[in-house]
ChimeraX commands (.cxc) that place a marker at each C-alpha (Angstrom):
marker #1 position 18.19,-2.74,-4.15 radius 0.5
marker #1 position 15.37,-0.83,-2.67 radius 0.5
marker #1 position 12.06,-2.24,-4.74 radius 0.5
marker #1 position 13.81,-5.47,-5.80 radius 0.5
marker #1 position 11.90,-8.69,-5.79 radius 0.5
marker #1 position 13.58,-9.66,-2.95 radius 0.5
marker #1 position 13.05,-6.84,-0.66 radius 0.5
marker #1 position 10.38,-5.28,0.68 radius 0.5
marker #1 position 10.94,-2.24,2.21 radius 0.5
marker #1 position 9.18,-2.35,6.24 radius 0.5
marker #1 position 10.86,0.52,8.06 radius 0.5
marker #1 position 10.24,3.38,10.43 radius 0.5
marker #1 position 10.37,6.63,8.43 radius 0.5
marker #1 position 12.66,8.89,10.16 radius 0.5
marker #1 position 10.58,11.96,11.66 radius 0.5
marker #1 position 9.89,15.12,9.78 radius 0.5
marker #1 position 10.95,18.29,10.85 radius 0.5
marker #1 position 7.90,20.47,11.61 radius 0.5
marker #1 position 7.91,23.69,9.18 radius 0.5
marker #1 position 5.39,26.67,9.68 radius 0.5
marker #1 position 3.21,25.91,7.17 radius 0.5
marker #1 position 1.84,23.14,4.93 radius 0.5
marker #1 position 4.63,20.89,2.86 radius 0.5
marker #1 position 3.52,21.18,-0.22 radius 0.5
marker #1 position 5.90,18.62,-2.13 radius 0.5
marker #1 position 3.53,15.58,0.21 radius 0.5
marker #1 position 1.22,13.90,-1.58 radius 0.5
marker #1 position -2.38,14.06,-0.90 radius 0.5
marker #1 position -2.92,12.56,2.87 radius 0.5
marker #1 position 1.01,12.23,3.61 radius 0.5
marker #1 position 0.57,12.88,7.58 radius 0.5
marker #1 position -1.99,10.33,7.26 radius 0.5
marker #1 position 0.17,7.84,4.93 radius 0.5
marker #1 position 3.22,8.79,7.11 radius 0.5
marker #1 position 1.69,7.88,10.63 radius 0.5
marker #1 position 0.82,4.41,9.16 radius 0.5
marker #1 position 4.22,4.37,8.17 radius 0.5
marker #1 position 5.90,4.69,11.25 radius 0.5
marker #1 position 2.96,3.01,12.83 radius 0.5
marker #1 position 3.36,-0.34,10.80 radius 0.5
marker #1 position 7.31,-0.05,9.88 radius 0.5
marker #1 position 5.99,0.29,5.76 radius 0.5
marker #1 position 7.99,2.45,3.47 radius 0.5
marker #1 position 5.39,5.22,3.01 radius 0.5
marker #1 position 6.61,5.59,-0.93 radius 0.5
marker #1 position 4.96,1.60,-1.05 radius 0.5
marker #1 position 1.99,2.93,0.80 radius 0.5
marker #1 position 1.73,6.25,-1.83 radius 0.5
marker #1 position 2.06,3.58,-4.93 radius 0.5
marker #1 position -0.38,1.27,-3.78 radius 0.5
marker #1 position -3.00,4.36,-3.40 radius 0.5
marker #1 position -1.81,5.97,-7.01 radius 0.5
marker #1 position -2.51,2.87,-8.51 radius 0.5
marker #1 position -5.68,1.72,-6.37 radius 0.5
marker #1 position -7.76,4.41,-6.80 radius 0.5
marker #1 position -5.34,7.80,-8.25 radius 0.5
marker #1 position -5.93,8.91,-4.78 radius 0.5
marker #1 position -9.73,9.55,-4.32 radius 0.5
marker #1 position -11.02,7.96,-1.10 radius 0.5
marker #1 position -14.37,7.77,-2.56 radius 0.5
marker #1 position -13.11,5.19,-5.16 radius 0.5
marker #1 position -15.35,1.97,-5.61 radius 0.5
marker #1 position -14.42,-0.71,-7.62 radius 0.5
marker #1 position -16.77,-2.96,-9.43 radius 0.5
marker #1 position -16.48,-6.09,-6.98 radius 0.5
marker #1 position -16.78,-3.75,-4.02 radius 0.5
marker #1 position -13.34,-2.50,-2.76 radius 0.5
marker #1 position -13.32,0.94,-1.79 radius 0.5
marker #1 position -11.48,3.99,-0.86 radius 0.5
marker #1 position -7.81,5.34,-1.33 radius 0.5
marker #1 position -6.51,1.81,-1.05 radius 0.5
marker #1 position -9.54,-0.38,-2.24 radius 0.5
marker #1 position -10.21,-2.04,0.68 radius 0.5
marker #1 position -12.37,-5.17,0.17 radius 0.5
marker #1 position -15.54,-5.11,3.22 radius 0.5
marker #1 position -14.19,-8.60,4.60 radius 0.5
marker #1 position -10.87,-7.65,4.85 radius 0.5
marker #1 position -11.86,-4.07,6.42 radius 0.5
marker #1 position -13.81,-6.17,8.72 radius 0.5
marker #1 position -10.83,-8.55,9.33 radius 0.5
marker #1 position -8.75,-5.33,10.49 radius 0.5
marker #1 position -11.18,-3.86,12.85 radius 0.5
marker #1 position -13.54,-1.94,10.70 radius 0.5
marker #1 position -17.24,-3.26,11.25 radius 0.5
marker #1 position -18.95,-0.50,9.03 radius 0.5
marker #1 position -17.73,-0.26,5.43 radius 0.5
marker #1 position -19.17,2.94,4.61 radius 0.5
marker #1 position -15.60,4.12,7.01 radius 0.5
marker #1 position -13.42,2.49,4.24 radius 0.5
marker #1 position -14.04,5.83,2.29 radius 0.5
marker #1 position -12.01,7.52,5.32 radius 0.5
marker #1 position -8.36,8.06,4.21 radius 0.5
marker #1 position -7.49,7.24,7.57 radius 0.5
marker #1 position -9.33,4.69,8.64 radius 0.5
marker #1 position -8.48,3.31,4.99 radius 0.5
marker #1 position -4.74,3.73,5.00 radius 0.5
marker #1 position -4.48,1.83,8.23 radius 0.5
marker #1 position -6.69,-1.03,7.87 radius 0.5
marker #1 position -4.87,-1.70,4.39 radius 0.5
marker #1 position -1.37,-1.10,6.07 radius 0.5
marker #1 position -2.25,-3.96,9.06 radius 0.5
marker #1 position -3.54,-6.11,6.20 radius 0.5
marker #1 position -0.06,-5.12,4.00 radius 0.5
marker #1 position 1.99,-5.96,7.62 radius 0.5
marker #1 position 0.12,-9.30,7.74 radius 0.5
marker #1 position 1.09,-9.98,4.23 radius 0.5
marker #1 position 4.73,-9.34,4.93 radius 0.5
marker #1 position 4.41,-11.54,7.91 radius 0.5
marker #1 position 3.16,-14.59,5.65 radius 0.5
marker #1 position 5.86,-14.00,2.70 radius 0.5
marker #1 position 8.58,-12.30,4.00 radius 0.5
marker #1 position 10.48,-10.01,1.94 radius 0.5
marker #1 position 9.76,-10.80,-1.42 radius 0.5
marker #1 position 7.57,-7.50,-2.43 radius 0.5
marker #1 position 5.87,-8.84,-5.41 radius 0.5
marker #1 position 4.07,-11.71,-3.54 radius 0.5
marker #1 position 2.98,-9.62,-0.87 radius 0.5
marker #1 position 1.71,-7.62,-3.70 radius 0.5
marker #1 position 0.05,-10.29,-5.44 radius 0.5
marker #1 position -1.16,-11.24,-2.34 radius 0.5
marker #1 position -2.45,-7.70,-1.43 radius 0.5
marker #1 position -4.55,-7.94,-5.12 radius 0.5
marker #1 position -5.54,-11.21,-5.26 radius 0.5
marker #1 position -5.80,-12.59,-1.90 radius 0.5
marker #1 position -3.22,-14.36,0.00 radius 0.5
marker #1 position -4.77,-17.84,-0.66 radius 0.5
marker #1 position -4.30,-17.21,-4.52 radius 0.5
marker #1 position -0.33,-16.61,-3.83 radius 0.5
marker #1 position -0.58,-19.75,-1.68 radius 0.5
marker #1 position -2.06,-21.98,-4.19 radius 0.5
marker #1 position -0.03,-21.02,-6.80 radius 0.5
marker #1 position 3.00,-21.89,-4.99 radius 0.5
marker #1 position 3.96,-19.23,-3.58 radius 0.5
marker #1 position 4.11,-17.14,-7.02 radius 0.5
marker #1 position 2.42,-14.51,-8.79 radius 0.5
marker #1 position -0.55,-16.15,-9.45 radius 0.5
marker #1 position -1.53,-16.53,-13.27 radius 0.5
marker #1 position -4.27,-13.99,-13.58 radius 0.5
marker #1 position -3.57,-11.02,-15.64 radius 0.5
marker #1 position -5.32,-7.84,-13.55 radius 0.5
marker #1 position -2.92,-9.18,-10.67 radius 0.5
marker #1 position 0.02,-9.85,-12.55 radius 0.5
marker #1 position -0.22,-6.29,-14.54 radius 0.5
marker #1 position -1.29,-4.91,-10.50 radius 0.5
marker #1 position 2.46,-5.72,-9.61 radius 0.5
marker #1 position 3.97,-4.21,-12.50 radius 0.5
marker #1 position 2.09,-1.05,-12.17 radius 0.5
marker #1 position 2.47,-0.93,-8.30 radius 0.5
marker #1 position 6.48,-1.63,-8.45 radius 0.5
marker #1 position 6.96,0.67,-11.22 radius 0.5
marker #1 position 4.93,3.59,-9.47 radius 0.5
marker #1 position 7.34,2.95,-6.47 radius 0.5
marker #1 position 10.39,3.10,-8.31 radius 0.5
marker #1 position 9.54,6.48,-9.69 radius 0.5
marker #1 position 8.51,8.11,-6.01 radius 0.5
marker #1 position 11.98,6.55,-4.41 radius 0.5
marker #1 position 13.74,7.94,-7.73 radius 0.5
marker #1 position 12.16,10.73,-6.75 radius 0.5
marker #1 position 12.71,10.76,-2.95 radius 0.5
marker #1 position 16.73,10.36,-3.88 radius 0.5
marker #1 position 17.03,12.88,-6.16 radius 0.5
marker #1 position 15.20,15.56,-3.65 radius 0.5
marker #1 position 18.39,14.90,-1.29 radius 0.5
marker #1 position 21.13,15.56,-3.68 radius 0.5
marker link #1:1,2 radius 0.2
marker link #1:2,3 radius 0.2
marker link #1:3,4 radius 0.2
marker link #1:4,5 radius 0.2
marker link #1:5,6 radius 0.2
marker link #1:6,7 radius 0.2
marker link #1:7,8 radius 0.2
marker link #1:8,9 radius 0.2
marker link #1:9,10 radius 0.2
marker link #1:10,11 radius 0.2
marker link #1:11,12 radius 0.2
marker link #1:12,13 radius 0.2
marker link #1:13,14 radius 0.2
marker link #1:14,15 radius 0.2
marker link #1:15,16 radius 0.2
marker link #1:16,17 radius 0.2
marker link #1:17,18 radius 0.2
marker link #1:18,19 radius 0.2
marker link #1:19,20 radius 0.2
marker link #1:20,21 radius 0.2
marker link #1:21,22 radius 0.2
marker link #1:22,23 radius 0.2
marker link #1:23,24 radius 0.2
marker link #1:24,25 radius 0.2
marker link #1:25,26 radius 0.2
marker link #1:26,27 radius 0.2
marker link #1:27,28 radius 0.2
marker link #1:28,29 radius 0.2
marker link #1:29,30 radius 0.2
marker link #1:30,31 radius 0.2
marker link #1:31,32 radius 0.2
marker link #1:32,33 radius 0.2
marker link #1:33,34 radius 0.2
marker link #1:34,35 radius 0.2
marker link #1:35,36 radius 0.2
marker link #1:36,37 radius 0.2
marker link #1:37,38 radius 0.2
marker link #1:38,39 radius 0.2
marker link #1:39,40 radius 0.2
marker link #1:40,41 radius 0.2
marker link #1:41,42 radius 0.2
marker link #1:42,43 radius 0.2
marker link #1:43,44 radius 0.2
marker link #1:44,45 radius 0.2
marker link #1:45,46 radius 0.2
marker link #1:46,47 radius 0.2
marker link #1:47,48 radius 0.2
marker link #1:48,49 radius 0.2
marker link #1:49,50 radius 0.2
marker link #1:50,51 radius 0.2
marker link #1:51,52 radius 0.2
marker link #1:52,53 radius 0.2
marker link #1:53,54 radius 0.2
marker link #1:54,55 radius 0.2
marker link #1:55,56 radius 0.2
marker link #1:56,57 radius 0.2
marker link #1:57,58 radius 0.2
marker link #1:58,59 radius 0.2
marker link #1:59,60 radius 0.2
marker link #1:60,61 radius 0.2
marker link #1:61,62 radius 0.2
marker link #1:62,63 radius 0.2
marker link #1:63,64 radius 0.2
marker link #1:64,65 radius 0.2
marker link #1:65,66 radius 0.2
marker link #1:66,67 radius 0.2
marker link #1:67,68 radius 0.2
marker link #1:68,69 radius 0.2
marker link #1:69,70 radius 0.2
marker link #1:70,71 radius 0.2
marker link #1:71,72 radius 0.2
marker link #1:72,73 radius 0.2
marker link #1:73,74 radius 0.2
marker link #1:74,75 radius 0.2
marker link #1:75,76 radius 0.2
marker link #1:76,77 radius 0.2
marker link #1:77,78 radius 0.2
marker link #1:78,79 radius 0.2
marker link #1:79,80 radius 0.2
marker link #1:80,81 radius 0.2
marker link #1:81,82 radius 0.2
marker link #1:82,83 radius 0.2
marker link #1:83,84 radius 0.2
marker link #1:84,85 radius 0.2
marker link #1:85,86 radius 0.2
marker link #1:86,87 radius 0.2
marker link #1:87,88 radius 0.2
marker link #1:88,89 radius 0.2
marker link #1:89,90 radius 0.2
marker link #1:90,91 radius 0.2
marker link #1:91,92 radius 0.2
marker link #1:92,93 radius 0.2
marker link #1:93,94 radius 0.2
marker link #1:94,95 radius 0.2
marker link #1:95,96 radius 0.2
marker link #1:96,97 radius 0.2
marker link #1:97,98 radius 0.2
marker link #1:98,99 radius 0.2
marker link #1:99,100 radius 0.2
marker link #1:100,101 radius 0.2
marker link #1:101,102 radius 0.2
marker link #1:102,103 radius 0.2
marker link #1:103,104 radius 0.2
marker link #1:104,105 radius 0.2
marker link #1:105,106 radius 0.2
marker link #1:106,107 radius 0.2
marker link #1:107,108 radius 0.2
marker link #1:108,109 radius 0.2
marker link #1:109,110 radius 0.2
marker link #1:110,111 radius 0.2
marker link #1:111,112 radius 0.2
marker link #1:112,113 radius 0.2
marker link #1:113,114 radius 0.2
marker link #1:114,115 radius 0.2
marker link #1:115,116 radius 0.2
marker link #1:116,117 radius 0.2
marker link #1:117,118 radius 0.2
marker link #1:118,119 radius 0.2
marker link #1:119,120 radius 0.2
marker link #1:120,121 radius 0.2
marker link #1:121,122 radius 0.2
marker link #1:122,123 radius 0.2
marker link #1:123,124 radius 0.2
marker link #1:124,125 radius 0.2
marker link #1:125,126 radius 0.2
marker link #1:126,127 radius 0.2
marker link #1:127,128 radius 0.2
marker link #1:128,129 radius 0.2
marker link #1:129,130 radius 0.2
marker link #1:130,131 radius 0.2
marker link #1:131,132 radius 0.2
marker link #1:132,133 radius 0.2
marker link #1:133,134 radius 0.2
marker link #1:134,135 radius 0.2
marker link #1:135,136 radius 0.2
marker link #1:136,137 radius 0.2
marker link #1:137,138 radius 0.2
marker link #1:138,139 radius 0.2
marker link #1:139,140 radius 0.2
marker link #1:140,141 radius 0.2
marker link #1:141,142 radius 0.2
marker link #1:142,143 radius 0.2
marker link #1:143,144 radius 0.2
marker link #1:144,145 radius 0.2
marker link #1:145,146 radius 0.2
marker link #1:146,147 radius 0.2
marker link #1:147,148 radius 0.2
marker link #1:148,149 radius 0.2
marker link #1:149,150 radius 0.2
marker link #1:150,151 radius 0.2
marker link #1:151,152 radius 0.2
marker link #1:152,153 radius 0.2
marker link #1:153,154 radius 0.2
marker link #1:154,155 radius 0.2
marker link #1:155,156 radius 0.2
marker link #1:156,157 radius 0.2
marker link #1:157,158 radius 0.2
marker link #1:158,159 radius 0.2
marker link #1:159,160 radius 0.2
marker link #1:160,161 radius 0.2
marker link #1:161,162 radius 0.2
marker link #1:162,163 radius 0.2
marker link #1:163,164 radius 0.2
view
C-alpha cells in the first residue's frame, strides 16, 4: 500500500495536461513541487506533506534552530545540496529542490522504508543510523513521522477520490 512503512513512493509523475488558465485545485507552488517531482522520481503528494507539516507552506518559515523555508532546510544541508547562500532557502524553488536531492539521498541510504527516510529527513541520517536503523527515540521526530505520513495519506485519499 501506497504510504506503508515499507514503501516509499519515488516515481515520475505522469505529465499534466496544459489547461488555459491557472489549476486551481494545486496547492500553493505545485509547478514548482511537481518539477522536483519528476526531476527527482518523489511522489509530489510526499513532497506537499513534508511542506504542510514543515512550515504550513510559507517559504519565509524559520525555525528556532535555524531551518528555513517551505521545507525547513537546515544551512549545512542547503550547503551540502548546492546552495552556498542561505538567505536562497526562503526561495520555494530553490527550497523544494535542495530538500528533494537531500530526500533522494535519503532514499538512497534506506531504501524503501518511508518512515526512516523520514526520521532521517527530521533528525539527521546519523540519528536513524545510530539507532539501528529505527525511528530514533526522540519525541519531535517520532511525532514528525506521524504527522508527515498522516498528512500524506489524506492528499493520496484525496488524489484517488478526484479520479473516480
Amino acid at each position: 500500500m501506497i504510504g506503508s512503512s515499507e514503501t516509499v513512493v519515488f516515481y515520475k509523475p505522469r505529465s499534466s495536461t496544459t489547461g488555459s488558465g491557472p489549476d486551481r485545485s494545486r496547492p500553493p507552488h505545485g509547478d514548482l513541487i511537481a518539477a522536483a517531482a519528476r526531476e527527482h522520481d518523489i511522489d509530489p503528494a510526499l513532497l506537499q506533506a513534508i511542506i504542510s507539516v514543515e512550515s504550513a507552506d510559507n517559504p519565509n518559515a524559520r525555525s528556532p534552530v535555524g531551518a528555513r523555508g517551505l521545507m525547513q532546510v537546515m544551512p549545512a544541508t542547503g550547503r551540502r545540496f548546492g546552495v552556498a547562500d542561505e538567505m536562497r532557502l526562503h526561495e520555494p524553488e530553490t527550497n523544494i529542490r535542495a530538500a528533494s536531492r537531500y530526500l533522494k539521498t535519503l532514499q538512497g541510504m534506506f531504501g524503501n522504508d518511508l518512515r526512516l527516510v523520514l526520521a532521517a529527513y527530521n533528525a539527521g541520517e546519523g540519528a536513524v543510523q545510530r539507532y539501528g536503523r529505527n525511528i530514533p527515540p526522540y519525541r519531535e521526530t517520532q511525532d514528525y513521522v506521524r504527522k508527515v505520513m498522516a498528512r500524506y495519506d489524506q492528499l493520496l485519499t484525496a488524489r484517488r477520490s478526484s479520479f473516480r
